[in-house]
N, C-alpha and C positions, 0 to 999 in steps of 0.2 A: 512791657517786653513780651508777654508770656500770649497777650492780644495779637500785638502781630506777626508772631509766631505761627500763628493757628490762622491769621489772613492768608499769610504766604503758602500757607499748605493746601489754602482754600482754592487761591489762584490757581494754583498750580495744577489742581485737581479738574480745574476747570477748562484749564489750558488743554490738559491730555486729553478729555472727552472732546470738548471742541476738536482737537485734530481727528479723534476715532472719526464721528461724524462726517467730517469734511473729506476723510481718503475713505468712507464708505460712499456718499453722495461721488466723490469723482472716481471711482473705477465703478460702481452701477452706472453712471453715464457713461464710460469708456464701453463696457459691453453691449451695452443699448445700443451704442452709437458701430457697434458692430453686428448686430442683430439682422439689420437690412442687406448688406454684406454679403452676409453667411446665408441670407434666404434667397438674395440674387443665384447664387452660387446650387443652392439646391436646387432650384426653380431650373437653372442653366442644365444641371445634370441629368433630370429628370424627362426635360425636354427632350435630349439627346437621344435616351434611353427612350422614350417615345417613340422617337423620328427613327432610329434604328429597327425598333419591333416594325415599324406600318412599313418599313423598306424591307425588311425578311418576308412581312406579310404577302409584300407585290411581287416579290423577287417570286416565291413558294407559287403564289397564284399562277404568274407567267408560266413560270415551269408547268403547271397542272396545264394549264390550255395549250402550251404546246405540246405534251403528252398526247391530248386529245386531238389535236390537229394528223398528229402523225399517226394515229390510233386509227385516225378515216380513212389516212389518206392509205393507209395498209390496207383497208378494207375494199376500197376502191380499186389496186391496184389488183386486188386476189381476184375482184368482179370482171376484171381482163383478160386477166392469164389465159392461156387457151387450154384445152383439157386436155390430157397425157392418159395415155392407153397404159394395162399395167404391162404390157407389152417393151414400154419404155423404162421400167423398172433397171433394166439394163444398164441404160446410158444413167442411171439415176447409180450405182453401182460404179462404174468405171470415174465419176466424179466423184466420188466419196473416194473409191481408191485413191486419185488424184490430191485430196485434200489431205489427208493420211499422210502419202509420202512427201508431201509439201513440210508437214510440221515433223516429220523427221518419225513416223511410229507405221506401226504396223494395223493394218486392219485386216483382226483375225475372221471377222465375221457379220454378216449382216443378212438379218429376217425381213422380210417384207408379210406385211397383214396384207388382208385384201379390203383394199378402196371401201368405205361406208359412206351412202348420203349422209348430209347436214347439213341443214338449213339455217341462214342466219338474217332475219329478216325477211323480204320479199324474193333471196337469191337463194340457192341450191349450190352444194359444194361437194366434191368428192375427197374427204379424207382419205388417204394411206400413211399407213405408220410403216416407221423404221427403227429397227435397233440395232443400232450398231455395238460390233466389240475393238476398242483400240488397247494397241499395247506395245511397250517400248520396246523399242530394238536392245536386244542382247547386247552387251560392252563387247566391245573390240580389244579390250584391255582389264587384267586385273587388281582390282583397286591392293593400292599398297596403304593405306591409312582410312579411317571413318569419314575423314575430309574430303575423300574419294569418291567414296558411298552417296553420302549424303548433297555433291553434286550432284552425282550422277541422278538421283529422285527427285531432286530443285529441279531438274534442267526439263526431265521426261513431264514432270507435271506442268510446267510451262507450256511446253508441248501440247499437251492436252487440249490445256484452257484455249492455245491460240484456236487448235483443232475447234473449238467451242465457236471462238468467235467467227471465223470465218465461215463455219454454218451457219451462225447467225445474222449476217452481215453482208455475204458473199450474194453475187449477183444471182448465181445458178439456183440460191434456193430463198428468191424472192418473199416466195409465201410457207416457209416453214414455220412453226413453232416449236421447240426446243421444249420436251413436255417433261423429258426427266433427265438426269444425270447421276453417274454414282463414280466415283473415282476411289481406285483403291492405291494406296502407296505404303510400299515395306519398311519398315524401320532399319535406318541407316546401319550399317555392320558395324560390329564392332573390330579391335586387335586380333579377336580369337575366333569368330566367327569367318574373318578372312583368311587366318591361318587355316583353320577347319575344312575350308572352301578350295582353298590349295592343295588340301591332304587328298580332299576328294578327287580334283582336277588330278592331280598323279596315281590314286589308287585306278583311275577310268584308262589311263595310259599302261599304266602294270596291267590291265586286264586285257590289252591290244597288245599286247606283246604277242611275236609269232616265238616258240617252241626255237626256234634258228636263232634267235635272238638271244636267248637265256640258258640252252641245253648247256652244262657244264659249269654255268657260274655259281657263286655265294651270295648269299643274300644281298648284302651288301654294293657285292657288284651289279647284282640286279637293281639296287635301287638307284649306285650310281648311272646307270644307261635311264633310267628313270629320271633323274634330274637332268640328264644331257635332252632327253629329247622334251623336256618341260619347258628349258629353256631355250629351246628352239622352234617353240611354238610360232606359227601366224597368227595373224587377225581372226582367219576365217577356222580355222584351229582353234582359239581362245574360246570362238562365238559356239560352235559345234559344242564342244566339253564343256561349257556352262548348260549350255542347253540339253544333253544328256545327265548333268548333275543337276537339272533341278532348278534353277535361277530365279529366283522370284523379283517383278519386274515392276513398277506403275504401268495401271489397267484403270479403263474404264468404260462401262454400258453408258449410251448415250441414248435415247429414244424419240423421235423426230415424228414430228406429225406436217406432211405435206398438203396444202389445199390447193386443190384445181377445182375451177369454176365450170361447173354442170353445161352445155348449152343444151337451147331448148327448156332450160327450167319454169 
């Protein structure tokens, strides 16, 4: 009894290993058998990632040779241009003007250098520089919140930029180059600073007052005639008493370099 007692425990023991075995052997063939699989699958991704870089690659290239297409053909078209006398400075002036009031600003200012050769290759060119000063128009209106404000400097710097590109772009100035830019823009007001800015806009109004106006009043009533004629301001009223108070506005120097082509060179 005691014999096959110790058989069965034998079997038994033999049994279990046997199974270890056999579910080691079949799930190493099950991963094996998924081994290929998984390496298709790398292989596929990898390709992708390939085929994507050499397509940015081409796309990058394209872009660079037509960069340089356009790069000549500017060069080419500067070798046309007919020369402009600084005589013409003028008409160079009344289209800057024109640009200015297009994108809705003011143009306070504008220097002209005097024309420098420069040679670029086998051709001859007469540089003149320009620097222009632009600057937003005065509000028509006083902001009643920072939401105010802070359009109103989103909107003028828009302004700006378009002013940018259409010097950039525009027909009239073919062969410009765009040599520098500085743009300045005031930090939005705040609740107290536009309060502050009202106190101002009234103490400039108290200070208009005519002697006929005020002879025999109280304070008081002086400032009530003070708040009537505040709020009976115009546009062109609002624009003047900002503009007397100080206003600080989006501005920017723009500096422009014009090429005309030498003849005779």
């Amino acid at each position: 009894m005691k014999s096959n007692r110790i058989l069965q425990i034998v079997l038994v023991m033999i049994i279990i290993i046997f199974a270890v075995v056999a579910g080691y052997l079949y799930f190493g063939n099950v991963n094996d058998s998924k081994k290929p699989t998984q390496l298709k699958a790398d292989i596929s991704r990898n390709q992708a990632i390939l085929t994507k870089g050499l397509a940015d690659q081409a796309a990058k290239q394209k872009e660079a040779t037509t960069l340089a297409s356009q790069l000549a053909n500017a060069k080419t078209l500067m070798a046309k241009v007919s020369f402009r006398s600084s005589a013409q400075s003028i008409e160079y002036d009344r289209i800057l003007s024109g640009i200015a009031d297009n994108a809705k600003l003011q143009l306070t200012n504008i220097t002209a250098g005097d024309a420098a050769e420069q040679k670029e290759g086998q051709n001859s060119y007469l540089v003149s520089i320009f620097t222009i000063n632009l600057e937003a128009k005065t509000p028509e209106t006083i902001f009643a919140t920072p939401a105010d404000s802070t359009a109103y400097i989103n909107t003028n710097v828009s302004n700006i930029l378009a002013c940018l590109n259409q010097l950039a772009t525009g027909t009239d100035f073919d062969t410009t180059i765009i040599q520098s830019v500085s743009i300045t823009a005031p930090t939005p007001m705040t609740i107290q600073q536009i309060a502050d800015k009202i106190n101002g806009l009234k103490a400039i109004i108290k200070s208009q007052l005519k002697d006929s106006e005020i002879t025999g009043l109280t304070d008081d009533q002086v400032n009530a005639v003070v708040d009537a004629k505040y709020a009976a301001l115009g546009k062109e009223d609002i624009q003047r008493l900002l503009q007397l108070d100080g206003f600080d506005k989006p501005s920017a120097v723009i500096t422009i370099q014009i090429w005309t082509y030498k003849k005779g060179a």
